[in-house]
C-alpha positions in Angstrom: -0.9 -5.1 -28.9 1.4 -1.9 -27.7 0.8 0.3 -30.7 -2.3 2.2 -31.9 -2.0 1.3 -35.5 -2.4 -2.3 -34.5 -5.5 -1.2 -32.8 -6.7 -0.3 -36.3 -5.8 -3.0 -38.5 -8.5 -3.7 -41.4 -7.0 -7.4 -41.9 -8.1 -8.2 -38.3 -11.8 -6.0 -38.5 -12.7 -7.7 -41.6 -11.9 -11.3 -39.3 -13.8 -10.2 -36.3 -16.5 -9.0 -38.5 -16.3 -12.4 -40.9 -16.9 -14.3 -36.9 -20.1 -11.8 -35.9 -21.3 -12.8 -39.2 -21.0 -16.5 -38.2 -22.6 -16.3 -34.9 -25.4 -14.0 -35.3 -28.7 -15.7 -35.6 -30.0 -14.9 -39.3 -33.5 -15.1 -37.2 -33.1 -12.0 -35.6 -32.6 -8.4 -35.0 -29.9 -7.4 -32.7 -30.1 -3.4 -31.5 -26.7 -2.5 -29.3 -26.7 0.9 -27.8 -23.1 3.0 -27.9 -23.5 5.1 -25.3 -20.3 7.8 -25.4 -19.4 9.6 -28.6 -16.4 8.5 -28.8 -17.2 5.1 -30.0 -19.6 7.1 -32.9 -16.9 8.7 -33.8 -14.9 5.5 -34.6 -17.6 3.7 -35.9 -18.8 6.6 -38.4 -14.9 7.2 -39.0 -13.5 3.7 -39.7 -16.8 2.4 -41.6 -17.5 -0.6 -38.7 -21.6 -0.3 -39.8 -20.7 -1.3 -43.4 -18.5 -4.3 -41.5 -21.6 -5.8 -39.5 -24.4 -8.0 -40.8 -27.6 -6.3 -41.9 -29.2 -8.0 -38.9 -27.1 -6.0 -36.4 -27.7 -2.4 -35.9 -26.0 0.4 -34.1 -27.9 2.5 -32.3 -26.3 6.3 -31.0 -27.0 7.2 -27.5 -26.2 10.8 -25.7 -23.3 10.6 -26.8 -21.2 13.4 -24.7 -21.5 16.1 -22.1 -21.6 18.8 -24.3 -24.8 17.1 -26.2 -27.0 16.6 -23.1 -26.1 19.6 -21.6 -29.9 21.1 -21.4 -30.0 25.1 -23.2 -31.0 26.5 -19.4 -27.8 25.3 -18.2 -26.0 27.4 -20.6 -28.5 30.4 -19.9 -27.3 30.4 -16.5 -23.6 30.9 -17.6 -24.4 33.4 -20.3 -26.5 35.2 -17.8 -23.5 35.3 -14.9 -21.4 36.8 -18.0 -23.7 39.5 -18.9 -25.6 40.6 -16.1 -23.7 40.1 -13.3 -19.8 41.0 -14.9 -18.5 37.9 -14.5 -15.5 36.2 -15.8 -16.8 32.8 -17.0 -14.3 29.9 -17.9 -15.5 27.1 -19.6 -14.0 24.0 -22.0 -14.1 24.6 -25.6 -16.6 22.6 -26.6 -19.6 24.2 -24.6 -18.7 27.3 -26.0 -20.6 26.7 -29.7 -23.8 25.2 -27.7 -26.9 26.8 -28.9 -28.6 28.7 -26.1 -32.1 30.7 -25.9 -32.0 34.2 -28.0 -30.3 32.7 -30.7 -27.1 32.6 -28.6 -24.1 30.8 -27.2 -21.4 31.7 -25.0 -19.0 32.1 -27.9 -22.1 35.0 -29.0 -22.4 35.7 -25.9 -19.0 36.7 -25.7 -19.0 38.9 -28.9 -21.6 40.9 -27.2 -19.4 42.0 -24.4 -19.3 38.9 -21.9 -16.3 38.2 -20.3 -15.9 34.5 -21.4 -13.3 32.6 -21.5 -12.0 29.1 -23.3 -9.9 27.2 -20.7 -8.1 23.8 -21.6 -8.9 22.3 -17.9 -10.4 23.4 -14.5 -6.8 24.8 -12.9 -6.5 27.3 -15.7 -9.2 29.0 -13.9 -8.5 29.3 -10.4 -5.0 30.4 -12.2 -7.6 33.3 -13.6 -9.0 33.9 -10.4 -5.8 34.3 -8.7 -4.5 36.7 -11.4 -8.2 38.9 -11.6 -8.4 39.0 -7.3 -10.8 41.8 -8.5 -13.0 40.1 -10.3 -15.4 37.2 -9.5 -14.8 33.7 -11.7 -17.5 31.1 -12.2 -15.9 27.8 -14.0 -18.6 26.6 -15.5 -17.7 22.7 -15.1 -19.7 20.2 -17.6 -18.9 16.5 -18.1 -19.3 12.7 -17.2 -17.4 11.1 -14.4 -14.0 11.6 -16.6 -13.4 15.4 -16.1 -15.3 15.3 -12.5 -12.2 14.9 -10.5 -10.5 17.4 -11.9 -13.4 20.1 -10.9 -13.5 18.5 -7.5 -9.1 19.0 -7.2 -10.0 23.0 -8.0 -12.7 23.3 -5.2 -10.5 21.8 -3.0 -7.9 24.0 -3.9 -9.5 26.8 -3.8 -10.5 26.2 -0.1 -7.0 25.7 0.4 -5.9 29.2 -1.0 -9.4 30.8 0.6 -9.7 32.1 -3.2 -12.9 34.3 -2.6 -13.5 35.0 -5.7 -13.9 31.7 -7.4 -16.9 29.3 -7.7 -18.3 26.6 -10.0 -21.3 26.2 -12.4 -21.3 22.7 -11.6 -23.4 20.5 -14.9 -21.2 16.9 -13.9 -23.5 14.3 -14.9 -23.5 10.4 -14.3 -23.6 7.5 -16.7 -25.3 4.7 -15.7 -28.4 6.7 -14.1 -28.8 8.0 -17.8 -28.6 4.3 -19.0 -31.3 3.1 -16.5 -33.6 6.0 -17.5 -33.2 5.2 -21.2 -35.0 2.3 -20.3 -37.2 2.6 -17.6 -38.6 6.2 -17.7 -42.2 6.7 -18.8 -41.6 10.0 -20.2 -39.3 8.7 -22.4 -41.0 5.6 -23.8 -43.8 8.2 -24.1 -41.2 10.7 -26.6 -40.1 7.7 -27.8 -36.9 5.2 -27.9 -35.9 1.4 -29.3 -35.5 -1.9 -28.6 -32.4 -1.9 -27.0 -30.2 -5.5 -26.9 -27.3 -4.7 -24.9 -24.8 -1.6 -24.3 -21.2 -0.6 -25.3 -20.0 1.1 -22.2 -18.1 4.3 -21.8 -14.3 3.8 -21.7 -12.7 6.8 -20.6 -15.4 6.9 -17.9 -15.5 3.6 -16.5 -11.6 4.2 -16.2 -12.7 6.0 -13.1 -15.8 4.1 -11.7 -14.6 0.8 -12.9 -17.3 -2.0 -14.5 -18.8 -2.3 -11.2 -21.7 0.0 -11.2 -23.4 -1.4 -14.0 -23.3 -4.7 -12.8 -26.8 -3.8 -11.0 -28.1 -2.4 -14.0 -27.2 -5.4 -16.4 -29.0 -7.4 -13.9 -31.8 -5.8 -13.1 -32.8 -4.7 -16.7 -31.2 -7.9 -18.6 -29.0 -5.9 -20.8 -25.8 -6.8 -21.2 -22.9 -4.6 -21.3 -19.6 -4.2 -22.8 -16.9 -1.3 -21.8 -14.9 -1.2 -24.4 -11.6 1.2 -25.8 -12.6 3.9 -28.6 -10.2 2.1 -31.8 -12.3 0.3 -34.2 -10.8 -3.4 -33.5 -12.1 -2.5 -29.8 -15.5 -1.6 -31.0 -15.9 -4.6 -33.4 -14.8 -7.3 -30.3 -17.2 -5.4 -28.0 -20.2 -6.1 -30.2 -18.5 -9.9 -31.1 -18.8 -10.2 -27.2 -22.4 -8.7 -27.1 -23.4 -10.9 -29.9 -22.4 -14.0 -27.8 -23.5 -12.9 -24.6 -27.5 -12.4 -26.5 -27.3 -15.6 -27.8 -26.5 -17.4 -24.7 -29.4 -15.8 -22.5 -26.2 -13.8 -20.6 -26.9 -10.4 -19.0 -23.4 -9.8 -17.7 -20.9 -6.8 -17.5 -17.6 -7.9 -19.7 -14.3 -5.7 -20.0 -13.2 -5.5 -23.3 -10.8 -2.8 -22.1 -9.5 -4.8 -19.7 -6.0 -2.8 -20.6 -7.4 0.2 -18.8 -10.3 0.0 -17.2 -10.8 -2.6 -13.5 -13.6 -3.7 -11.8 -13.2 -0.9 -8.7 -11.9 1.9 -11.3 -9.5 4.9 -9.6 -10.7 5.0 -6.1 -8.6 7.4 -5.6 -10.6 9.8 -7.9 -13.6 8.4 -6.6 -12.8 9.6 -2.9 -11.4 13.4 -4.2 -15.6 13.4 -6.0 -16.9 11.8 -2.9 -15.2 14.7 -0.6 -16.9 17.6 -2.7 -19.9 16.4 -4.5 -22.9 14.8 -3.4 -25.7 13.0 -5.7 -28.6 16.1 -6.9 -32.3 14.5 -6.5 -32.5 15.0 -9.9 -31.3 17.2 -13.5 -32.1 18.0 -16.9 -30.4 15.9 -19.3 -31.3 17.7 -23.4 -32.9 14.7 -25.0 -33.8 12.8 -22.1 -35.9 15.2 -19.7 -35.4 15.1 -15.9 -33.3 12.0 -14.8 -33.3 11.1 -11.2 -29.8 11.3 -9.7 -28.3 11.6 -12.6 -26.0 14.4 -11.7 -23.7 16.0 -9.1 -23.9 19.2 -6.9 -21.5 20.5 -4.1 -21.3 19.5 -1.1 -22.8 22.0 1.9 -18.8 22.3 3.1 -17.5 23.6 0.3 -21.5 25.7 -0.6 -19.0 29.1 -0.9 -17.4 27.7 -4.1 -21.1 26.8 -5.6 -22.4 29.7 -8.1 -25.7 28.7 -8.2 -25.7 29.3 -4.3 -23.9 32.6 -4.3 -25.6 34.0 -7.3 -28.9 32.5 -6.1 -29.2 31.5 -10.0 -33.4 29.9 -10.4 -32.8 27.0 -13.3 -35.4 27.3 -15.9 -36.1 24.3 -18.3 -35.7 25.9 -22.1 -37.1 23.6 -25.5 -35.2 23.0 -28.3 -35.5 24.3 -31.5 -38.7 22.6 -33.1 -36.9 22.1 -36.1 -34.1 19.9 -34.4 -34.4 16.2 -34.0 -31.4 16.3 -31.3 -33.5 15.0 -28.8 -34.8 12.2 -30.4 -31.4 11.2 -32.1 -29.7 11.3 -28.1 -32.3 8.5 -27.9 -31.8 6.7 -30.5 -35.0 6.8 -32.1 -34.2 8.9 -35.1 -30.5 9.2 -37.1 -28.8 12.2 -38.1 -30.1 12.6 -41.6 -33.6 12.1 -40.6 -33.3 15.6 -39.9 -34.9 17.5 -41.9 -32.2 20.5 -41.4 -29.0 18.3 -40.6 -26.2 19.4 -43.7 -28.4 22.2 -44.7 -29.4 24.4 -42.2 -27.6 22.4 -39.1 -23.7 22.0 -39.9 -20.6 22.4 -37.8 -20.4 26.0 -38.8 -23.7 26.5 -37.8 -25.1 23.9 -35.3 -28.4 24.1 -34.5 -28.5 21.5 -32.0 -26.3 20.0 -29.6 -25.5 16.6 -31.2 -23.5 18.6 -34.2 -21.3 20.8 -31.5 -19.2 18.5 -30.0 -17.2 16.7 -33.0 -18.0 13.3 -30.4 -21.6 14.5 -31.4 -23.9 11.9 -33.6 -24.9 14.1 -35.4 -20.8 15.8 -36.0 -19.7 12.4 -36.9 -22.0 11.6 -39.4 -21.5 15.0 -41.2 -17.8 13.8 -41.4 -17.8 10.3 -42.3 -21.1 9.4 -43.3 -23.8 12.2 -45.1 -22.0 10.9 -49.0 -23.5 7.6 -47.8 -27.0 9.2 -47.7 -26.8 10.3 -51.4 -25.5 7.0 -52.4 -28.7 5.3 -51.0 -30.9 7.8 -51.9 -29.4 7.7 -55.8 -30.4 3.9 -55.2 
């Protein structure tokens, strides 16, 4: 297939679906984890749930960047815009991100901060370069996808001998979140499910490849499938997971194989490896603290790191009690058993992190799938 629409083709969903439906085992329960939000979004969007058996359930995990960004993270970058004048730049997205006080950078930013919206990491060092009198902090936030692009500005930077630029850096790493998911203690202890296998990250494992979770799939018995974000990718990927249950398999399969290769872009992989080194551990909201699990800068280029030359002190921040975020980035809990999801918590007016980011659970459900609720409550 060349062609997105071909990629979204019902005739061919409803025959995929008509095969899971022939191979499940009626016996059984089958729980599959979709890690990114993008693969939420297309399964709220295009209705794959109401395609799958009864027997097999979707289960949400963190979903995006933007949704396990912990709230002290963002205090940090409201805090370099307030109190120490600073021009901040940061990706749409993180500006709606609720924050301690009752703010966000977007508030923040109504209340005098210097905060910018920036469409990719060059946009500011091009602020930098045209505010020489003024410091710049990108604040840089993501999974493996948008950390070589924050590692091309650093270098940069050092390039130009920009003095006046550094980085928030909040670049987190997939498959240590997957391991923790199922092995950490304090998160068995809040809570989680039985998991049966994972849909991997696509745009991700475009740069790592499928090879770091072979170790995981492995060692945990949990197979997983990276798979494309168009429904007819989605609905093959759990076909394949299906299969790979029922034979006893704990392998890593490629349904993306169109993209995505077993060593990923090494050449990405060598510009992080130059400026970032592996942090002993970091807050993931949702999750707690996850052993390497995220990046930091390296001690050669330390001058471009903000929270060295601000000497910015993290400080772990709860939720809002009211929010079920946390549990839902673990899949315990769904979007509408939240008891302020539609009403209090909307996209206008997120509460939580999961209904910022439109690749957020909690987002796509308020889309595609909160009329479904009242339809089965009316039941």
């Amino acid at each position: 297939m060349k062609y997105i629409d071909e990629f979204r083709d019902g005739d061919i969903a409803r025959k995929i679906a008509d095969r899971i439906a022939a191979e499940v085992d009626p016996t059984r329960r089958y729980s599959f984890m979709e890690f990114c939000g993008g693969h939420t979004h297309a399964i709220s969007r295009y209705g794959v749930s109401e395609l799958l058996p009864d027997n097999v359930r979707m289960v949400h995990g963190p979903g995006c960047p933007v949704c396990v960004l912990p709230i002290g993270r963002i205090d940090l970058a409201i805090q370099l815009a307030l109190e120490r004048n600073v021009i901040v730049c940061t990706y749409g997205d993180t500006m709606r991100v609720p924050a301690s006080g009752g703010l966000s950078l977007i508030k923040a930013k109504a209340r005098g901060g210097d905060i910018r919206m920036v469409y990719s990491a060059a946009d500011a060092v091009r602020i930098a370069q045209d505010n020489p009198q003024r410091e710049v902090v990108f604040f840089a936030i993501g999974f493996e996808t948008t950390t070589p692009p924050t590692a091309l500005v650093i270098r940069e930077a050092a390039a130009l001998d920009l003095t006046n630029f550094s980085v928030l850096c909040c670049h987190v790493l997939t498959p240590a979140a997957i391991t923790h998911i199922l092995d950490s203690p304090e998160v068995r202890e809040l809570g989680t499910v039985s998991i049966d296998g994972f849909i991997g990250p696509a745009h991700v494992s475009i740069v790592i490849g499928t090879a770091p979770y072979v170790p995981f799939a492995e060692g945990y018995r949990k197979p997983v499938v990276i798979a494309g974000f168009e429904p007819l990718d989605v609905m093959q990927a759990i076909l394949m997971l299906v299969r790979q249950v029922n034979e006893g398999r704990c392998e890593v399969e490629n349904e993306f194989a169109r993209v995505v290769s077993a060593t990923g872009n090494l050449t990405a992989q060598a510009i992080v490896a130059d400026v970032f080194e592996v942090r002993p551990t970091f807050e993931w909201r949702g999750l707690g603290e996850v052993p390497e699990s995220a990046l930091r800068i390296r001690p050669a280029y330390a001058r471009f790191d903000a929270e060295l030359r601000y000497d910015l002190r993290y400080r772990p921040v709860p939720d809002n009690k009211a929010c079920e975020c946390g549990a839902i980035l673990r899949g315990v809990k769904t979007p509408s058993q939240c008891k302020i999801f539609g009403s209090v918590c909307t996209p206008e007016n997120p509460m939580g992190s999961c209904m910022v980011s439109s690749e957020g659970a909690c987002a796509a459900h308020y889309s595609y799938g909160r009329f479904k609720d009242i339809a089965l409550v009316s039941a």
